[in-house]
PQR file with spaces between the fields and no chain letter, atoms N, CA, C, O and H, PARSE charges and radii, in Angstrom:
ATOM       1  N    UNK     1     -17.736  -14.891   -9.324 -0.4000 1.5000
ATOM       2  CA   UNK     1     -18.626  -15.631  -10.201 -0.0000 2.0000
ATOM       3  C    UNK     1     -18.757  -14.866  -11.524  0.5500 1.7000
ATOM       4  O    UNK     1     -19.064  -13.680  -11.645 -0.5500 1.4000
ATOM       5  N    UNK     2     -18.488  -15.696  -12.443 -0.4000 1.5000
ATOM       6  CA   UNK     2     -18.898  -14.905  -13.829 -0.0000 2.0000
ATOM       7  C    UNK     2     -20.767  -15.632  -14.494  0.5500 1.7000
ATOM       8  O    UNK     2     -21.612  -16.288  -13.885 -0.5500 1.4000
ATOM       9  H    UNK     2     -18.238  -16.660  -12.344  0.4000 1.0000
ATOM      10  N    UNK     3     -20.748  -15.122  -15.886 -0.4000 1.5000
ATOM      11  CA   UNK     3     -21.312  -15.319  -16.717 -0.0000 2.0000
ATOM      12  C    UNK     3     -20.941  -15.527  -17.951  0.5500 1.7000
ATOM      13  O    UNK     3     -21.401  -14.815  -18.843 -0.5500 1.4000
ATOM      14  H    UNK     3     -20.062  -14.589  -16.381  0.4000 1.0000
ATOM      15  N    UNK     4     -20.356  -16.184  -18.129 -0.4000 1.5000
ATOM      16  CA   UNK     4     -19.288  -16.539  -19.507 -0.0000 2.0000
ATOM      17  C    UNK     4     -20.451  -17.482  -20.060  0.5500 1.7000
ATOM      18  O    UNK     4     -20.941  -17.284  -21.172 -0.5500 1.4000
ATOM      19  H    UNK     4     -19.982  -16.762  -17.404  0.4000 1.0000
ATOM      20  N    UNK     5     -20.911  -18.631  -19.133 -0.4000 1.5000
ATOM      21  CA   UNK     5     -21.502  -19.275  -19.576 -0.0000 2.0000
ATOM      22  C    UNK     5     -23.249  -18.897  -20.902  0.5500 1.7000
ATOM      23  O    UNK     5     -23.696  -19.287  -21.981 -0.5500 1.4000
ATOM      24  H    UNK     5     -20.513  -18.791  -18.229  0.4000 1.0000
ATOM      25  N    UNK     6     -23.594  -17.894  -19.750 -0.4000 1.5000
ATOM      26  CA   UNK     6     -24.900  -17.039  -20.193 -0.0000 2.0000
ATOM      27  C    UNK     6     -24.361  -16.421  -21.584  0.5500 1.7000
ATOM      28  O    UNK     6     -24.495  -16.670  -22.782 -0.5500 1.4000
ATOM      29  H    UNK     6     -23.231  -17.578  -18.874  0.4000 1.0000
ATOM      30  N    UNK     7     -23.920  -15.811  -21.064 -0.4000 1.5000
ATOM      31  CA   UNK     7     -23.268  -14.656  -22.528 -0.0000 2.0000
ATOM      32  C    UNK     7     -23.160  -15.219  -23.581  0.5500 1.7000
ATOM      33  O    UNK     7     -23.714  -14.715  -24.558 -0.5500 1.4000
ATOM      34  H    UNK     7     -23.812  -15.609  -20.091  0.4000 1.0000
ATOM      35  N    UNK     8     -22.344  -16.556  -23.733 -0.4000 1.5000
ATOM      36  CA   UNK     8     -22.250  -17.282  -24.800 -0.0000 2.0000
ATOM      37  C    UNK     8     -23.616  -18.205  -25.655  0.5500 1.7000
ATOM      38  O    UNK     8     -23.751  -18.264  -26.877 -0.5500 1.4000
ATOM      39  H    UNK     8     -21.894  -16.966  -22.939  0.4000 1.0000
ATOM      40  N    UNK     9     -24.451  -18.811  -24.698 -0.4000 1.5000
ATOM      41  CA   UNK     9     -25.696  -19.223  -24.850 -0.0000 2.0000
ATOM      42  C    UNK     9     -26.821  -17.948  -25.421  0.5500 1.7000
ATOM      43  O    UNK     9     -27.631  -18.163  -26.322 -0.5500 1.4000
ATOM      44  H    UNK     9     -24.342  -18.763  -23.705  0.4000 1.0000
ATOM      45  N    UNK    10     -26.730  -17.038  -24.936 -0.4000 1.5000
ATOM      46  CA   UNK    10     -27.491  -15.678  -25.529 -0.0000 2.0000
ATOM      47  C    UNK    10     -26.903  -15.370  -27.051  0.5500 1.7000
ATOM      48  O    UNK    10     -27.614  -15.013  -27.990 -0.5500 1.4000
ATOM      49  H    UNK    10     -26.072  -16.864  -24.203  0.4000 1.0000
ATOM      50  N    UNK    11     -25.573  -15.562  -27.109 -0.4000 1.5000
ATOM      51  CA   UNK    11     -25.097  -15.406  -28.655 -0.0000 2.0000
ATOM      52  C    UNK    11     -25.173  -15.884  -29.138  0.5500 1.7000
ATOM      53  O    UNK    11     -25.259  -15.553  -30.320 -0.5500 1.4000
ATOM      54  H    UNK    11     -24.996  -15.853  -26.346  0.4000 1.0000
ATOM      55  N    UNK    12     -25.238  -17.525  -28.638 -0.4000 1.5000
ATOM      56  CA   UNK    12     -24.893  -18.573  -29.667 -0.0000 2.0000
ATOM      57  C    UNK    12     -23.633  -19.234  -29.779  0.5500 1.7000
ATOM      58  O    UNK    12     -23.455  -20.286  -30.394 -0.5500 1.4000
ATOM      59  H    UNK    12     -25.169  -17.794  -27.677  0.4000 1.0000
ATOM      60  N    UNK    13     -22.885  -18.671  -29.249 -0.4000 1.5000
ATOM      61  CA   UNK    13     -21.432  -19.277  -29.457 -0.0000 2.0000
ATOM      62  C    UNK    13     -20.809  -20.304  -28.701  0.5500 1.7000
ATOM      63  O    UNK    13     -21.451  -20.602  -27.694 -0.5500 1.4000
ATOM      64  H    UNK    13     -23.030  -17.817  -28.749  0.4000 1.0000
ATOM      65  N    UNK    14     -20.009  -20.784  -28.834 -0.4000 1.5000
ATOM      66  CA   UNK    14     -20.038  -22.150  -28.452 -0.0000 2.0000
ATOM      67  C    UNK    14     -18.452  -22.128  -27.060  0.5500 1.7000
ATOM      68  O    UNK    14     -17.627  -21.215  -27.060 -0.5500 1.4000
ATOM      69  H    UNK    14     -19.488  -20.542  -29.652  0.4000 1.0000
ATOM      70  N    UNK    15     -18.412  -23.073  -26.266 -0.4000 1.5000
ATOM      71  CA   UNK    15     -17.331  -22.668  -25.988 -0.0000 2.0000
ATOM      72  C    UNK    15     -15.462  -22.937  -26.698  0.5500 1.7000
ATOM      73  O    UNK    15     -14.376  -22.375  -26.560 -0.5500 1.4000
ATOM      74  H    UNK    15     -19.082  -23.816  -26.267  0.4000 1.0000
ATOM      75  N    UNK    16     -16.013  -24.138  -27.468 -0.4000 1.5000
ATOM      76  CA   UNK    16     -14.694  -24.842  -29.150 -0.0000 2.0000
ATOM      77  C    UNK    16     -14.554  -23.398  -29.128  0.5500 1.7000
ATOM      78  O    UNK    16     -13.685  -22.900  -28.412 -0.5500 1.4000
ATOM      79  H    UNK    16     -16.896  -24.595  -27.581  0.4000 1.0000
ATOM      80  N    UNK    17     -15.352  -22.639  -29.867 -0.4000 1.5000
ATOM      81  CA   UNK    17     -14.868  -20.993  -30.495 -0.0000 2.0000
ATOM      82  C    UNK    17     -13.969  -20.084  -29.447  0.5500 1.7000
ATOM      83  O    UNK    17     -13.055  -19.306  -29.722 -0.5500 1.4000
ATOM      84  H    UNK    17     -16.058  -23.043  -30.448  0.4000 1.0000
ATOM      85  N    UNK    18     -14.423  -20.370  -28.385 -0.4000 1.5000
ATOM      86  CA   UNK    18     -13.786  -18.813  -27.981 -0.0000 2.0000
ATOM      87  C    UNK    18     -12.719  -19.874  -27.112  0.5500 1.7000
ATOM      88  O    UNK    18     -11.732  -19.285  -26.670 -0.5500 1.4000
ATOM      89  H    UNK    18     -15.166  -21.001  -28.161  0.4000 1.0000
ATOM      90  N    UNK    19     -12.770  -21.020  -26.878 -0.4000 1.5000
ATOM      91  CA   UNK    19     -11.082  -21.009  -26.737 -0.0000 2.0000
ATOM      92  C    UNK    19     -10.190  -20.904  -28.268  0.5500 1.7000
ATOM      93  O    UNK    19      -9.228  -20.162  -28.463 -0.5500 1.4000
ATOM      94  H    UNK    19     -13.572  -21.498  -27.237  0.4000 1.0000
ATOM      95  N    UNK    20     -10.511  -21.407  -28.791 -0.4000 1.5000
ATOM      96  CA   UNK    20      -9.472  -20.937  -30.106 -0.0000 2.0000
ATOM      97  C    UNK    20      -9.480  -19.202  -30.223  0.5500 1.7000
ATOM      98  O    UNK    20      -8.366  -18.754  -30.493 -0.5500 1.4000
ATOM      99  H    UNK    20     -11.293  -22.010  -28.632  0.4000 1.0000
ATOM     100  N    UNK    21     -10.296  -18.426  -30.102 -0.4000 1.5000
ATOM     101  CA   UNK    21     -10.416  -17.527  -29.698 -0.0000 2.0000
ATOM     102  C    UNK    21      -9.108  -16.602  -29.059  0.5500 1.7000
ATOM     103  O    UNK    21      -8.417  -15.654  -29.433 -0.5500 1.4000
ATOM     104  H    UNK    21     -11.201  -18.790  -29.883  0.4000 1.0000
ATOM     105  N    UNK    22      -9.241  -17.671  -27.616 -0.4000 1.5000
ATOM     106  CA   UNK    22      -8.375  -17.100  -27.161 -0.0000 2.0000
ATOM     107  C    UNK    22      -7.002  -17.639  -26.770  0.5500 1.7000
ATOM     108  O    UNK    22      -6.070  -17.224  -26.082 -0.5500 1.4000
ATOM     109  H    UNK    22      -9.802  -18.442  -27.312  0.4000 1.0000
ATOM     110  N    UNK    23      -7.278  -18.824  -27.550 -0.4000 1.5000
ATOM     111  CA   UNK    23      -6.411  -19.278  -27.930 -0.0000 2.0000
ATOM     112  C    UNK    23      -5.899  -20.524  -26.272  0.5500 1.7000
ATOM     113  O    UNK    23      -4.770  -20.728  -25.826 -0.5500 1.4000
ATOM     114  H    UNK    23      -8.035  -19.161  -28.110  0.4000 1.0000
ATOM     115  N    UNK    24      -7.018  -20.997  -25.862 -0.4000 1.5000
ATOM     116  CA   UNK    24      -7.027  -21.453  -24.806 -0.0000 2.0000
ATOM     117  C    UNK    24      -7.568  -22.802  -25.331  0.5500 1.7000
ATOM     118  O    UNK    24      -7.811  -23.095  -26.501 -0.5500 1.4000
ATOM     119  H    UNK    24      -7.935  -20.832  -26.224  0.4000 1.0000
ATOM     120  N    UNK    25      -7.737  -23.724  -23.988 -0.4000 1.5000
ATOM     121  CA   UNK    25      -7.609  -24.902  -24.067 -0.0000 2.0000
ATOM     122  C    UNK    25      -9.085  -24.998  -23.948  0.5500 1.7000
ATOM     123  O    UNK    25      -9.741  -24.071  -23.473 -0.5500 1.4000
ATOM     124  H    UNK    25      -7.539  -23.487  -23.037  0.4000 1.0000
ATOM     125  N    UNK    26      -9.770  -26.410  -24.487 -0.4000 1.5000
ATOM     126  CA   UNK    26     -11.398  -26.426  -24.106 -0.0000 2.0000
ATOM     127  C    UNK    26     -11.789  -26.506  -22.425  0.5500 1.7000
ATOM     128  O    UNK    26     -12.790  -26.018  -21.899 -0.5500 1.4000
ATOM     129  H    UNK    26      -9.237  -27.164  -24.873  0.4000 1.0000
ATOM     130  N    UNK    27     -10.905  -27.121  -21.889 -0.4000 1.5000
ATOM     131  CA   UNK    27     -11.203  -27.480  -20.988 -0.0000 2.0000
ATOM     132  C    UNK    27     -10.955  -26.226  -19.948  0.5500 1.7000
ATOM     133  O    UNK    27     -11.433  -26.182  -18.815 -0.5500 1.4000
ATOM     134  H    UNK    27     -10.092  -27.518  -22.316  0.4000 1.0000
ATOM     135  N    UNK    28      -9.919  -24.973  -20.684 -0.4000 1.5000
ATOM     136  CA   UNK    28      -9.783  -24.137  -19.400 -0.0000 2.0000
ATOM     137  C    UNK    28     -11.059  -23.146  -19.363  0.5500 1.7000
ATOM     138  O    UNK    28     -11.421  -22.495  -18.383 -0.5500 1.4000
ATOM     139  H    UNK    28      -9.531  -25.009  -21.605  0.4000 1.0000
ATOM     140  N    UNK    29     -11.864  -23.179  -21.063 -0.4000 1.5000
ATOM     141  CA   UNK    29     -12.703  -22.188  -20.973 -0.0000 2.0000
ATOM     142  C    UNK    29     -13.895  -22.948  -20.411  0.5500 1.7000
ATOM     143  O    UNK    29     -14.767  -22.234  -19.917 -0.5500 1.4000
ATOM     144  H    UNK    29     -11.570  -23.708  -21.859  0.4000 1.0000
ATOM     145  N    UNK    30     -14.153  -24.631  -20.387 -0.4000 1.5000
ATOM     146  CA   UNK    30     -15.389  -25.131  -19.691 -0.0000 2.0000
ATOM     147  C    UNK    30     -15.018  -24.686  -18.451  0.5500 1.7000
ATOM     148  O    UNK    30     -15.495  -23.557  -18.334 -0.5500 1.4000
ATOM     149  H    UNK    30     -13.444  -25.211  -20.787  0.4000 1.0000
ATOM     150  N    UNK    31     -14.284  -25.056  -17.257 -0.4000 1.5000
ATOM     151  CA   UNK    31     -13.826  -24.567  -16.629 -0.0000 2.0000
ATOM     152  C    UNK    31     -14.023  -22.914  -16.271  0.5500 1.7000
ATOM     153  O    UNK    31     -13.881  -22.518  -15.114 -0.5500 1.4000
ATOM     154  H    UNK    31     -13.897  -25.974  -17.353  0.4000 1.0000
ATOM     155  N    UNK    32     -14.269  -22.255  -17.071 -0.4000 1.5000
ATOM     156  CA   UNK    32     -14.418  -20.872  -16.851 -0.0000 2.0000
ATOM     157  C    UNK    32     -15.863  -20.620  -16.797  0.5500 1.7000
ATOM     158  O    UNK    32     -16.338  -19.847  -15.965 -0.5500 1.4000
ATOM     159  H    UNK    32     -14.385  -22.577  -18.010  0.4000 1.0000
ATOM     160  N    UNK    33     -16.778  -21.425  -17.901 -0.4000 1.5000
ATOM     161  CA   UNK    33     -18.245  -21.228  -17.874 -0.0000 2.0000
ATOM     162  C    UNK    33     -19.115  -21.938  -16.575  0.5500 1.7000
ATOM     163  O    UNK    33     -20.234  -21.692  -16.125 -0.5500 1.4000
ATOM     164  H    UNK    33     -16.392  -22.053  -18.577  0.4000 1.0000
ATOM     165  N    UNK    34     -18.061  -22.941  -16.186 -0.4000 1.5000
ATOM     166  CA   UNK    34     -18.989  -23.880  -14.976 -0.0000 2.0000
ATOM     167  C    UNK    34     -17.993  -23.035  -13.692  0.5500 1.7000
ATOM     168  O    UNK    34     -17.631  -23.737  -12.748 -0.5500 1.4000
ATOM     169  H    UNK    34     -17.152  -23.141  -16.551  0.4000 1.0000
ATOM     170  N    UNK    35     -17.619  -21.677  -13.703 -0.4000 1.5000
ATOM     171  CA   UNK    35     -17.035  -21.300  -12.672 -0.0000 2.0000
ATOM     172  C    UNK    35     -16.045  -22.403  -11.567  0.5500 1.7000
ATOM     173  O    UNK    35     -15.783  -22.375  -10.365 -0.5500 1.4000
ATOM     174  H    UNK    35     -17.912  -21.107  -14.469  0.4000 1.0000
ATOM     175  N    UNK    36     -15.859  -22.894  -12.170 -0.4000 1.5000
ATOM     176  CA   UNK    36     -14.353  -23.913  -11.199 -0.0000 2.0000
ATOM     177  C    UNK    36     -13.382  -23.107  -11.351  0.5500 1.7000
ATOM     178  O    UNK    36     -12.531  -23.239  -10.471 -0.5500 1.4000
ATOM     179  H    UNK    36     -16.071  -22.917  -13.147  0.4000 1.0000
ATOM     180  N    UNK    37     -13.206  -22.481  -11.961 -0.4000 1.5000
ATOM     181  CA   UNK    37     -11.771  -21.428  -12.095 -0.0000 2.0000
ATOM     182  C    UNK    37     -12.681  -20.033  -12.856  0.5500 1.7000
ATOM     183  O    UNK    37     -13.753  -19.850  -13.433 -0.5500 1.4000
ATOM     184  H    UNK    37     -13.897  -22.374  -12.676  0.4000 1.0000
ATOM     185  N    UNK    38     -11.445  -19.225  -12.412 -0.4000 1.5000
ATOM     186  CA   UNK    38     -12.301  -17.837  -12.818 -0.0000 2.0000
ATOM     187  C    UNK    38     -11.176  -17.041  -13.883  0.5500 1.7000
ATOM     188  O    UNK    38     -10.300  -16.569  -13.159 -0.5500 1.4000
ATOM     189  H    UNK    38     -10.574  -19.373  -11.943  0.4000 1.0000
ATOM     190  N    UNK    39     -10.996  -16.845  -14.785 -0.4000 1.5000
ATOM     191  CA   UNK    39     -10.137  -15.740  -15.587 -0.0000 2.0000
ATOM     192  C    UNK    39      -9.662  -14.995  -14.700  0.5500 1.7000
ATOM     193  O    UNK    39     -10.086  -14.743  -13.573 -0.5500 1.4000
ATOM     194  H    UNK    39     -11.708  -17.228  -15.373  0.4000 1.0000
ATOM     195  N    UNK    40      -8.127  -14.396  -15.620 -0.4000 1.5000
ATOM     196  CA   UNK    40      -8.042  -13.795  -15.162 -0.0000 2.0000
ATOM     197  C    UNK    40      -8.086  -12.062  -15.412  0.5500 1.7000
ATOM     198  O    UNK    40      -8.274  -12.263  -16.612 -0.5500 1.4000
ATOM     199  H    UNK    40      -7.782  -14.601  -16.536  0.4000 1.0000
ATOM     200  N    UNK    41      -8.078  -10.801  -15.334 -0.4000 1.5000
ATOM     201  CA   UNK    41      -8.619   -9.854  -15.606 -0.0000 2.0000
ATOM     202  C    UNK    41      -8.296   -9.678  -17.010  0.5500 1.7000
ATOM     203  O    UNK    41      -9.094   -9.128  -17.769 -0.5500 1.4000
ATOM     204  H    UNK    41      -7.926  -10.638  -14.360  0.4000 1.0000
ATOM     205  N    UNK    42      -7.152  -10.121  -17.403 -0.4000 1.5000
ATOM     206  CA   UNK    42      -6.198   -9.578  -18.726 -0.0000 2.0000
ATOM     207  C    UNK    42      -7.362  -10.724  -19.415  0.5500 1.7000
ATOM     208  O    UNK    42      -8.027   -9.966  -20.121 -0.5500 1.4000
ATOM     209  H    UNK    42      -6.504  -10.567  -16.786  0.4000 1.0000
ATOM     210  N    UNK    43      -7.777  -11.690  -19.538 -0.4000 1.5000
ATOM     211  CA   UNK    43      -8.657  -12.554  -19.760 -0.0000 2.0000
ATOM     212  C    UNK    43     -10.045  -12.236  -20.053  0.5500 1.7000
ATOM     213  O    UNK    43     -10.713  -12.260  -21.086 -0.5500 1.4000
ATOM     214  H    UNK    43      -7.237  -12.305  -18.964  0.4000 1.0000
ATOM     215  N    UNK    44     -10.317  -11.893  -18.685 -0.4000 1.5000
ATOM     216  CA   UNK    44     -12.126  -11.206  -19.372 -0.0000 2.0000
ATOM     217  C    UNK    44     -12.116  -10.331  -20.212  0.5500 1.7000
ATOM     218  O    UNK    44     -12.850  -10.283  -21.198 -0.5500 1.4000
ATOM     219  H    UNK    44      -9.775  -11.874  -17.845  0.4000 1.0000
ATOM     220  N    UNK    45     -11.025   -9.317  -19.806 -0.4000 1.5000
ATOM     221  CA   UNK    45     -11.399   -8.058  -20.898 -0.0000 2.0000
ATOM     222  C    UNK    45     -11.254   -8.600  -22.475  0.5500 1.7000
ATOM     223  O    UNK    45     -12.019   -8.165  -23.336 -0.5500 1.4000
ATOM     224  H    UNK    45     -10.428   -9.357  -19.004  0.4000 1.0000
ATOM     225  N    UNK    46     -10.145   -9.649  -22.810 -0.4000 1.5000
ATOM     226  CA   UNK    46     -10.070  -10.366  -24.196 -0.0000 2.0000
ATOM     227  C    UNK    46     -11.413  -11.325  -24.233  0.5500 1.7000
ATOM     228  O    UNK    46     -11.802  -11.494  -25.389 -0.5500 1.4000
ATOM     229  H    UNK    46      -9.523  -10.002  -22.111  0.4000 1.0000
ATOM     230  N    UNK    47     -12.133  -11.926  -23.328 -0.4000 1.5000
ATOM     231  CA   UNK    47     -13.197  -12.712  -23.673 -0.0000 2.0000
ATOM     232  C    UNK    47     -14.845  -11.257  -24.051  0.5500 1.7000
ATOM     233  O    UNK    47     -15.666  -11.269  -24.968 -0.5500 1.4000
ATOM     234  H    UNK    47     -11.816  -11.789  -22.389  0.4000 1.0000
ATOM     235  N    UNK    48     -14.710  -10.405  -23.058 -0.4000 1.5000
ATOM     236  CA   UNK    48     -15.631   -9.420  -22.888 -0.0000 2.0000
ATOM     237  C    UNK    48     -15.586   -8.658  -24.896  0.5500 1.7000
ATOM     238  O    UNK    48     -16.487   -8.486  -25.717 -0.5500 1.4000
ATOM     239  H    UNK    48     -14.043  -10.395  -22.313  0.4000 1.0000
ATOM     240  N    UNK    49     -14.283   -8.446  -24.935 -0.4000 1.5000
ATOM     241  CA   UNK    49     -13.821   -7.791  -26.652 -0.0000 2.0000
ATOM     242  C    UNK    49     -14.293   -8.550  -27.527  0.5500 1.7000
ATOM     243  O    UNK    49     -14.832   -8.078  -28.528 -0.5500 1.4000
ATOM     244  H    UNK    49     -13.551   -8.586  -24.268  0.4000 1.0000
ATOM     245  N    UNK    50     -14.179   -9.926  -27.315 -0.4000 1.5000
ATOM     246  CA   UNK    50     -14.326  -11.075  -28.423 -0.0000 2.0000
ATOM     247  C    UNK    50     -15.527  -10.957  -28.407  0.5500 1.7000
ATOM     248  O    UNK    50     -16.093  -10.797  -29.488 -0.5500 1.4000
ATOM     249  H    UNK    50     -13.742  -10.310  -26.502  0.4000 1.0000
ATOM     250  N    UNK    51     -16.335  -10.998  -27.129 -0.4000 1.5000
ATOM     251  CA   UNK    51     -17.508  -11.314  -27.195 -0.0000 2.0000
ATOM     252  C    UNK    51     -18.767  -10.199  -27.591  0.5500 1.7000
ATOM     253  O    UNK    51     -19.991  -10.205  -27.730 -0.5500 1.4000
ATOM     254  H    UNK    51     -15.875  -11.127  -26.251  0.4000 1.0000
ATOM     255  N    UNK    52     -17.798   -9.398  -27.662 -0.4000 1.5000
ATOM     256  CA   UNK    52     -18.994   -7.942  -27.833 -0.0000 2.0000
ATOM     257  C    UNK    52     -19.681   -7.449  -26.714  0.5500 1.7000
ATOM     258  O    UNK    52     -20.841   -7.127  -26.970 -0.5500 1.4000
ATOM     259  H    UNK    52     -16.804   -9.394  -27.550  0.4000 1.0000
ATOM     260  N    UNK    53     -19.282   -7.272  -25.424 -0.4000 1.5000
ATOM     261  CA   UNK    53     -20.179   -6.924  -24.349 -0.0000 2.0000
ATOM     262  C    UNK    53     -18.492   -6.470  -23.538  0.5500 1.7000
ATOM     263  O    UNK    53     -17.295   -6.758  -23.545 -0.5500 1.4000
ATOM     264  H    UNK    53     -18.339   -7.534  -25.217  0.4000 1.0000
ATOM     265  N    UNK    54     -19.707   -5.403  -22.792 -0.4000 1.5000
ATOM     266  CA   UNK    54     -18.965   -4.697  -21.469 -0.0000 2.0000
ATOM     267  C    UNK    54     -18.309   -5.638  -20.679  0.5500 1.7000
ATOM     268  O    UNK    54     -19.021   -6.638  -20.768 -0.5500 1.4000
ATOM     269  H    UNK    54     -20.679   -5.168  -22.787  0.4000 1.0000
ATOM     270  N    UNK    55     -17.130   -5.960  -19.777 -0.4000 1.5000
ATOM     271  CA   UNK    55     -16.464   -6.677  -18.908 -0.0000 2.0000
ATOM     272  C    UNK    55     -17.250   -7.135  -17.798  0.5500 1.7000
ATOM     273  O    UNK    55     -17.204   -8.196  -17.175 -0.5500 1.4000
ATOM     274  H    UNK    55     -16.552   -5.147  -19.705  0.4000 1.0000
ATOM     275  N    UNK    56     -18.212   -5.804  -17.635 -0.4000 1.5000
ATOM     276  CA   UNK    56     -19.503   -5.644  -16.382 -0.0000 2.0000
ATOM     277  C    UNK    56     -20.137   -7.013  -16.435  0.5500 1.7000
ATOM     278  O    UNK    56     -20.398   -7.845  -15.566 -0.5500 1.4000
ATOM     279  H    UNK    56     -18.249   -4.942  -18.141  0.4000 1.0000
ATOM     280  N    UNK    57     -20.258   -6.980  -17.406 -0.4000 1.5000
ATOM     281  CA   UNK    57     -21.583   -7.901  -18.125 -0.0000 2.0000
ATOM     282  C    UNK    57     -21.489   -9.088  -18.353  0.5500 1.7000
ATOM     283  O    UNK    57     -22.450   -9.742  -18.757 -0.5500 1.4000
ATOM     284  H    UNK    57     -20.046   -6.304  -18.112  0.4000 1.0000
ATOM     285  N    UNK    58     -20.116   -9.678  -18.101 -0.4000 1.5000
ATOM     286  CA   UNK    58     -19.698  -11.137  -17.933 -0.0000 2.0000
ATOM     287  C    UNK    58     -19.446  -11.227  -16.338  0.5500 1.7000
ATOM     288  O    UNK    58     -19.011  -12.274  -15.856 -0.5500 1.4000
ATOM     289  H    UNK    58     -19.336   -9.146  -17.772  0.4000 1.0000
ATOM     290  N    UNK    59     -19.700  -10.226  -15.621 -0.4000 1.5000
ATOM     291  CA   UNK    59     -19.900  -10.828  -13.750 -0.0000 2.0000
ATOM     292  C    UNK    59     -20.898  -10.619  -13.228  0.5500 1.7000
ATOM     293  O    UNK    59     -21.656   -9.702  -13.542 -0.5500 1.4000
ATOM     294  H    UNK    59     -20.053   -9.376  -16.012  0.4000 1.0000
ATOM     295  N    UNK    60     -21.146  -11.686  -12.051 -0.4000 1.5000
ATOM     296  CA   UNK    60     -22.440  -11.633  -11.939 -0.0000 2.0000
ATOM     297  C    UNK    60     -22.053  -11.235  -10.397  0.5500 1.7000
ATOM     298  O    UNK    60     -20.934  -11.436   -9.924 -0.5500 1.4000
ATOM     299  H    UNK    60     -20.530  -12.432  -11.796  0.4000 1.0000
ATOM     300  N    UNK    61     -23.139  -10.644   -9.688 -0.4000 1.5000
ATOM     301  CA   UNK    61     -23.179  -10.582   -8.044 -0.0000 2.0000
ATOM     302  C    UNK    61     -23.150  -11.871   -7.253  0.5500 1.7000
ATOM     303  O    UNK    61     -23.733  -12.935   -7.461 -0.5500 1.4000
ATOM     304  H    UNK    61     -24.047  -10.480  -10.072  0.4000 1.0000
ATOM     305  N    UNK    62     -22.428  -11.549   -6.417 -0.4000 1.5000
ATOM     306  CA   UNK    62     -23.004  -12.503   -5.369 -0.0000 2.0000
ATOM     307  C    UNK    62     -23.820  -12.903   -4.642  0.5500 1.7000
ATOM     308  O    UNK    62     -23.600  -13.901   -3.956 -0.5500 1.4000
ATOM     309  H    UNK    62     -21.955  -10.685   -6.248  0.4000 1.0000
């Protein structure tokens, strides 16, 4: 389970941005914020960079 979703709502940012970002599709990063699919590591650490926060800090416990 991540927090992609949180992280982005705390910044402000939208999810349009950080797929262009990362150069991803809208639908793979909704997909990533409503946890139906999860990144993959090479992924968070480029969403975690973009986003200004630790890698930690975009997963959440179970």
């Amino acid at each position: 389970m991540n927090r992609i979703k949180e992280v982005l709502k705390e910044k402000g940012i939208s999810q349009t941005w950080l797929a262009k970002k990362l150069d991803k599709s809208y639908n793979t990063i909704n997909e990533y914020s409503r946890n139906v699919r999860q990144p993959s590591l090479e992924d968070l650490y480029r969403i975690a960079k973009i986003l200004d926060v630790n890698a930690k800090d975009l997963l959440k416990e179970e």
